[in-house]
C-alpha positions, 0 to 999 in steps of 0.5 A, a space after each residue: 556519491 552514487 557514481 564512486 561508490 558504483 565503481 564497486 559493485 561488479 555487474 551481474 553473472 549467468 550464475 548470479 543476476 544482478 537485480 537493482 532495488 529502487 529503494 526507499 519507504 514502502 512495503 518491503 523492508 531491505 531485509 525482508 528482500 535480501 531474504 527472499 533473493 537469497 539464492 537466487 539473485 545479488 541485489 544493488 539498493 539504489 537509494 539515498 542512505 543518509 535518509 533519516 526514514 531508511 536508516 534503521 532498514 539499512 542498519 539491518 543489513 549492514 554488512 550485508 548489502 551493496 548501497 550505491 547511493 543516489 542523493 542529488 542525481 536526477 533520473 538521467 544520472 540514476 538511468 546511466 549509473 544503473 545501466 553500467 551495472 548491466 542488470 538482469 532486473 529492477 524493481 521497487 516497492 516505493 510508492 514514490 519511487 515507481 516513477 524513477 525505476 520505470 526510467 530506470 527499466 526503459 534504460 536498461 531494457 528491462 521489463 517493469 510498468 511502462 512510463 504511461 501505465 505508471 502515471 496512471 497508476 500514480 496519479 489519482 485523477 489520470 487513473 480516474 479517466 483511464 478507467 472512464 474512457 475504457 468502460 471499467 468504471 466512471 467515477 465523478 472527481 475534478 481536479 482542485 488546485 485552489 480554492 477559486 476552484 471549488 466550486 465547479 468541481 462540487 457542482 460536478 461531483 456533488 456531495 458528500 466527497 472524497 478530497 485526497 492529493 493528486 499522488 500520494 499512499 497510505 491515506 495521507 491528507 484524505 478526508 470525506 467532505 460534506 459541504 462546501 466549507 468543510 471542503 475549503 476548510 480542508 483544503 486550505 489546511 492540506 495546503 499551508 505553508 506550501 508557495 505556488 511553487 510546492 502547492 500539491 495538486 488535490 482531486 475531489 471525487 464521489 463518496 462510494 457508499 459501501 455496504 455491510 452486508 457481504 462482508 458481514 458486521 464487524 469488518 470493513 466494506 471494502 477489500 483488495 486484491 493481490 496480483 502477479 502479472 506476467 506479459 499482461 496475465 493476471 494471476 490472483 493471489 488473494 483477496 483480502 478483507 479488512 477491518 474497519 477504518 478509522 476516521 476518515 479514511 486510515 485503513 487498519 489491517 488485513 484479513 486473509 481470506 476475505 469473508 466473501 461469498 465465493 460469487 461477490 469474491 469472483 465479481 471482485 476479481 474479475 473487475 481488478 483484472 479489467 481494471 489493471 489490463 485497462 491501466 496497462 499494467 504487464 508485470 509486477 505485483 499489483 494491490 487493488 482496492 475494492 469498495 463493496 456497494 449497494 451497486 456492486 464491487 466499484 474500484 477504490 484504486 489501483 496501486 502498482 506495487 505491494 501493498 503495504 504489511 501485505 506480503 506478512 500476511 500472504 505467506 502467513 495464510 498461504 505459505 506464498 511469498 510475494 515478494 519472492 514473486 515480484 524479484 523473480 518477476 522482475 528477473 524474468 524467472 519462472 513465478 509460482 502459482 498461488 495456491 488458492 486463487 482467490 486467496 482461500 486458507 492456508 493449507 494444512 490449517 482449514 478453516 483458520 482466518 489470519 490478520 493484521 490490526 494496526 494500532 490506529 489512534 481516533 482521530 484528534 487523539 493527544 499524549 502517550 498511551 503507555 505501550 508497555 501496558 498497551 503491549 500487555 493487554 493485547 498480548 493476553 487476547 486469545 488469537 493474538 500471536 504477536 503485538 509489535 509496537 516499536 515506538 518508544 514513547 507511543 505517541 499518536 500521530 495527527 490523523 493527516 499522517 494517515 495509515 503512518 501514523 499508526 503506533 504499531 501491529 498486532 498479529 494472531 488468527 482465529 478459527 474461523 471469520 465468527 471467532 475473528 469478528 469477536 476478536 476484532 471487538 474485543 481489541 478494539 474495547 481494548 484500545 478505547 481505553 488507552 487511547 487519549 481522549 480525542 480533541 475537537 479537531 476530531 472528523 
């Protein structure tokens, strides 16, 4: 267990820190951590290793790594063998683990997100009124916790609506709702086979129609930004746009920079920083969504850690590492500045528009779609530069898995947004022929 295997690992030195990662399935992958610490600090991984999720990301560094394993201890037990480690940092790049490495931080007095800030940042409902009571942004939702409750938090936020769980990442069980049946009907889908005991907490709240004109056609209506925050200070590293969703809310990609108007770019940065000072955020990195609306930018949500596939393609467009930024944050070491501010190209390659397209299948999609070939055909697309589908069998996963469920990557640029909105058609007619035909469990 953790407490045996702890009495290995030495603590820290001047000359090389101690820097506790609280790990488990996020948006950076130990390997990719080991390589931006190199030189600059030893890194501990508190985790749970016999975690069939985190066994292939460890096996990468077996040999490598120091493990001090958690499994069973509550978060009094991680914060005394934590603290016996005599730690210059901690930090984590788990959604699920934001809570544990707060207790772990306020134990060893160690900067990272305060206990409170990080309920607001994990807890969709709580964020909702932070943001509401400090006059960045109201937003109608209501808690919904069974079905006898339905119908006063639809007649607060009306219809259409948005129903995702209270706590939870990458889109899973989210939906757009469009009437009170259709509502119920999710509701009591996202809920089966949980007793009172296991039932999730789920929040209702208003669709925020987006608009397709500042970004232009071809992409999404919406964005986010990615921040550094030292003492309180935001510091923007970029602004990314994206592809389109799928269905009803699976986000697939990433393009860096965003194709924004230098003014709409600013309104965007200037609301994420309202929004995370409001929060209480002071350190860290930071990944806000921001719808683009008839009515102006409106934040989708907040989220107190790397977003995920982020760091790949930040340091791709702009040569900056941010996972390198959030260990020297947590280390209390000077970061560096970003480049462009809000994320402009990557210097020495003017012009040049870099992105991510994950393979996403429609909603309802059933069966395999030959990844070989898959892999193939999208590897022969002018811009592509690399295709990354490691699922054996390329079997689609239901669209309540969200983001997760997507087979893999592709990767490339194009000269410029006009090239990549050609490039991203392209792809997707691509796709339209591999995917199975979706069922009528389709949204």
């Amino acid at each position: 267990m953790g407490q045996d295997q702890s009495r290995r690992v030495l603590p820290g030195t001047a000359a090389t820190p101690l820097l506790l990662l609280v790990h488990d399935r996020g948006s950076a992958a130990p390997l990719r951590v080991l390589a931006a610490a190199r030189g600059l600090c030893r890194v501990v991984l508190l985790c749970e290793p016999d975690d069939p999720e985190l066994a292939a990301g460890l096996r990468m560094v077996a040999g490598h790594a120091e493990i001090v394993d958690i499994t069973g201890l509550d978060d009094a037990a991680v914060c005394r063998l934590a603290a016996g480690l005599t730690p210059a940092g901690v930090v984590t790049f788990s959604e699920r683990r934001l809570h544990l490495t707060a207790s772990v931080a306020a134990a060893c007095r160690l900067p990272f997100h305060r206990p409170d800030t990080v309920e607001a940042l994990t807890d969709k409902f709580r964020q909702r009124q932070v943001l509401a009571d400090s006059g960045v942004q109201h937003t109608r939702c209501a808690l919904v916790r069974d079905p006898a409750g339905l119908a006063g938090a639809l007649a607060l936020v009306g219809l259409p609506a948005v129903l995702k769980p209270r706590s939870g990442a990458g889109s899973v069980d989210t939906c757009l709702v469009r009437s009170e049946g259709e509502c119920r009907t999710r509701l009591a889908e996202f809920t089966e086979g949980h007793g009172p005991a296991g039932r999730r907490d789920f929040v209702l709240e208003e669709y925020l129609p987006g608009d397709p004109a500042p970004a232009g056609p071809g992409v999404g209506d919406y964005v986010s930004v990615e921040s550094v925050l030292i003492d309180g200070a935001p510091r923007t590293v970029a602004v990314t746009g994206k592809p389109p969703l799928v269905p009803p809310f699976r986000e697939t990609g990433h393009i860096l920079p965003a194709p924004l108007a230098p003014a709409l770019a600013a309104d965007v940065v200037a609301l994420e920083q309202r929004a995370v000072r409001a929060l209480g955020v002071r350190h860290g990195v930071t990944h806000t969504e921001i719808k683009l609306t008839p009515h102006g930018p409106r934040i989708i949500e907040v989220n107190g850690r790397l977003g995920g596939h982020v760091a790949e393609i930040v340091q791709r467009a702009l040569g900056y590492d941010l996972v390198a930024a959030a260990l020297r944050c947590a280390l209390g070491l000077p970061v560096a500045e970003p480049p462009g501010g809000t994320g402009g190209p990557e210097p020495g390659r003017p012009g040049r528009v870099a992105f991510q397209y994950m393979l996403v299948p429609p909603a309802g999609a059933l069966g395999s779609v030959r990844p070989a070939a898959l892999v193939e055909e999208l590897a022969g697309l002018p811009g592509v530069d690399l295709v990354d589908v490691p699922g054996a069998d390329g079997r689609p996963a239901h669209w309540r898995a969200g983001t997760a469920g997507a087979l893999g990557v592709v990767y490339g640029s194009a000269d410029d947004h006009t090239a990549l909105r050609a490039l991203l058609a392209q792809l997707r007619l691509t796709l339209a022929d591999f995917w199975p035909k979706a069922s009528a469990g389709s949204v």
